[in-house]
C-alpha positions in Angstrom: -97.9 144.0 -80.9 -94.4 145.7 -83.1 -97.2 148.9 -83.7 -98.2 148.9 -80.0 -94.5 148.6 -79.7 -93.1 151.3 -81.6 -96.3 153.7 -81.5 -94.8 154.0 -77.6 -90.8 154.0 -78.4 -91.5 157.0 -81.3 -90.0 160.2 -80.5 -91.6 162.4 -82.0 -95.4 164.1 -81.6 -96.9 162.7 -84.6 -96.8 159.1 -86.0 -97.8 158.0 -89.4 -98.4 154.2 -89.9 -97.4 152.6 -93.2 -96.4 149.0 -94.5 -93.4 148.1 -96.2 -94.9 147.3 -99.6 -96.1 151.2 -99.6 -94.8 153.9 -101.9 -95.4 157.7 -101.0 -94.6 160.6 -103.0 -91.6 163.2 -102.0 -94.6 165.7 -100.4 -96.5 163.3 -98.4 -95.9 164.0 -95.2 -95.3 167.5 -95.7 -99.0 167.2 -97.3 -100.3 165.2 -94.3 -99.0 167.7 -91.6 -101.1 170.4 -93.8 -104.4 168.8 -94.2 -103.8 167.8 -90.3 -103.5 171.4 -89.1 -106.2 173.0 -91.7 -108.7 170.4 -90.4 -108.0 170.4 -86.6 -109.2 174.4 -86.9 -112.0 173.5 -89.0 -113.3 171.0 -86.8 -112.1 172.2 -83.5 -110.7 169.4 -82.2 -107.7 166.5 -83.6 -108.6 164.7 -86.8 -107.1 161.8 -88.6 -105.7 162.1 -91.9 -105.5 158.8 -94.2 -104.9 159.0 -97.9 -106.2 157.4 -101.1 -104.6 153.4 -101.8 -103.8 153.3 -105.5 -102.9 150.0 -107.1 -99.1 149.3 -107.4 -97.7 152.7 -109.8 -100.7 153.0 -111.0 -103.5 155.5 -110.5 -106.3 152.7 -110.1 -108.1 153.1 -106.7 -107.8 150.0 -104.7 -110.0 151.4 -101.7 -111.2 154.6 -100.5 -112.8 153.3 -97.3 -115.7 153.4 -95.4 -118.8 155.5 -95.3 -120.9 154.0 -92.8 -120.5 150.8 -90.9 -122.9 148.5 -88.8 -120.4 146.9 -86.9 -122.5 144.1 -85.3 -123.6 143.5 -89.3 -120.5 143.4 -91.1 -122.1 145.7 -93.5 -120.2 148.5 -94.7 -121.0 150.9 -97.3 -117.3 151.7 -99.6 -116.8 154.9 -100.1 -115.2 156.3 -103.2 -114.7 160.2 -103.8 -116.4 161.3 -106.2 -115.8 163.9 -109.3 -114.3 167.0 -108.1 -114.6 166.0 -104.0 -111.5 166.5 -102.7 -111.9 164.8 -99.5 -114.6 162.9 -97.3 -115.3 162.1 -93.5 -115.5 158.5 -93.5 -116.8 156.0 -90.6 -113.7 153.3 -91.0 -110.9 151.8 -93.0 -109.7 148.3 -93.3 -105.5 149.2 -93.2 -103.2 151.2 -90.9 -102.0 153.5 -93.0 -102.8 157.0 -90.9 -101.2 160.4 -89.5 -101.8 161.3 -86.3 -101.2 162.9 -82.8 -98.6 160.1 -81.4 -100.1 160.9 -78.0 -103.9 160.5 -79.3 -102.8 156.9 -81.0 -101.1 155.8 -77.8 -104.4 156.2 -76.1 -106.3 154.2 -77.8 -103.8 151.1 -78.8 -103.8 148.4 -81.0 -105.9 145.3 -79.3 -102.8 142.6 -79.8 -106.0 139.7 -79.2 -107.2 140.3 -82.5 -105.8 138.8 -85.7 -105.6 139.7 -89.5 -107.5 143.0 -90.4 -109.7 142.7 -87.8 -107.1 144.2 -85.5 -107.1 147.3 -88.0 -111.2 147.1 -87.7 -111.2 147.4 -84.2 -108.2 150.2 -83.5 -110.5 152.6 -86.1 -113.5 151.9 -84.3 -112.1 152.5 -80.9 -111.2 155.6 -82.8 -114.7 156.5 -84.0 -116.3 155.7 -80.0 -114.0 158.7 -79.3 -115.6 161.2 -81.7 -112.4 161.8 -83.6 -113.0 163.1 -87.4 -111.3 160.1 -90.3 -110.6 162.3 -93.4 -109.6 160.2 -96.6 -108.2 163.1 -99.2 -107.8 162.7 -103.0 -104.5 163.9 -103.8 -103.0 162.4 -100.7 -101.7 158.8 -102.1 -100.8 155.8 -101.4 -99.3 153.0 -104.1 -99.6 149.7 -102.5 -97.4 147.6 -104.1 -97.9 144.0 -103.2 -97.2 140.9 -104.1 -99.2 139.2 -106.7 -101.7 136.6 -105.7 -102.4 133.3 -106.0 -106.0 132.4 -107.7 -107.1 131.5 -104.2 -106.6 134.9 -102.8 -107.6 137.2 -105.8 -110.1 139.7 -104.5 -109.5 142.5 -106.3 -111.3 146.1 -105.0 -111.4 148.0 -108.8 -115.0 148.3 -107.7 -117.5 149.2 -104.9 -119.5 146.0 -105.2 -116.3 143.9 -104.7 -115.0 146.1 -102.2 -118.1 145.6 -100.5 -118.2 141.7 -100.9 -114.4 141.3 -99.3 -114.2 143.3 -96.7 -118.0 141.6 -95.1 -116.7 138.0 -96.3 -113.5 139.2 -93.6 -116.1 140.1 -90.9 -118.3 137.2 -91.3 -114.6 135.5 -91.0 -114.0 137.1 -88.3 -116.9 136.9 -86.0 -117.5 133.3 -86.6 -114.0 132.6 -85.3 
């Protein structure tokens, strides 16, 4: 609801998304705006820009997102960038940290029924039925800074086999509930 919320009240004609335990450097945006125009010639049509999440101030990748992704499954495929590949065209992400056309994002809206990530999920697939490009981009970061866990909740991402393993454990979740 608050995104649906202030995805309509924002003034401007692009939005970028982010959550308060996120730290961007002085450039991002300015970086954003850039990759956003390059790649809207490139592919002839609006893209979505959505950066690398690095652990805390580190420069530890915590996710890179999603390759492919058989919805009805809950099998995705992480995707990591690899050597010198400076960007990718993934399927999906699990977070809603993007840049994009405000008018484009008020389109397609936030579904306020679902709960948790899933929400997330479901906005970049609604995204994805529309034939919109999702570009993740090396030196566009992200330090997610939150707060340490509890035992319970570790699931760390410093890999793509646990990547993998939470994010399906969160869509088995989710489509049993």
């Amino acid at each position: 609801y608050v995104r649906n919320f202030w995805i309509d009240k924002a003034k401007g004609d692009y939005i970028q998304l982010f959550d308060d335990d996120n730290e961007i450097d002085n450039h991002y945006l300015d970086m954003a705006f850039s990759y956003y125009r390059k790649f809207k010639k490139q592919y002839w049509k609006d893209v979505f820009i959505t950066p690398t999440l690095l652990w805390r101030d580190t420069e530890r990748i915590q996710n890179q997102w999603f390759s492919w992704f058989k919805y009805w499954q809950a099998r995705p495929q992480i995707h990591f960038l690899q050597g010198n590949q400076e960007f990718a065209e993934i399927k999906m992400f699990s977070w809603n940290w993007i840049f994009w056309r405000k008018s484009i994002m008020q389109s397609v809206r936030y579904d306020e029924d679902f709960a948790w990530i899933a929400e997330d999920l479901d906005f970049v697939y609604s995204i994805r039925e529309k034939w919109y490009p999702i570009l993740v981009f090396k030196d566009l970061k992200v330090h997610h800074n939150e707060r340490d866990k509890t035992l319970l909740e570790e699931a760390w991402i410093w890999n793509e086999n646990s990547a993998y393993q939470k994010i399906k454990n969160i869509f088995l979740w989710w489509k049993k509930h």
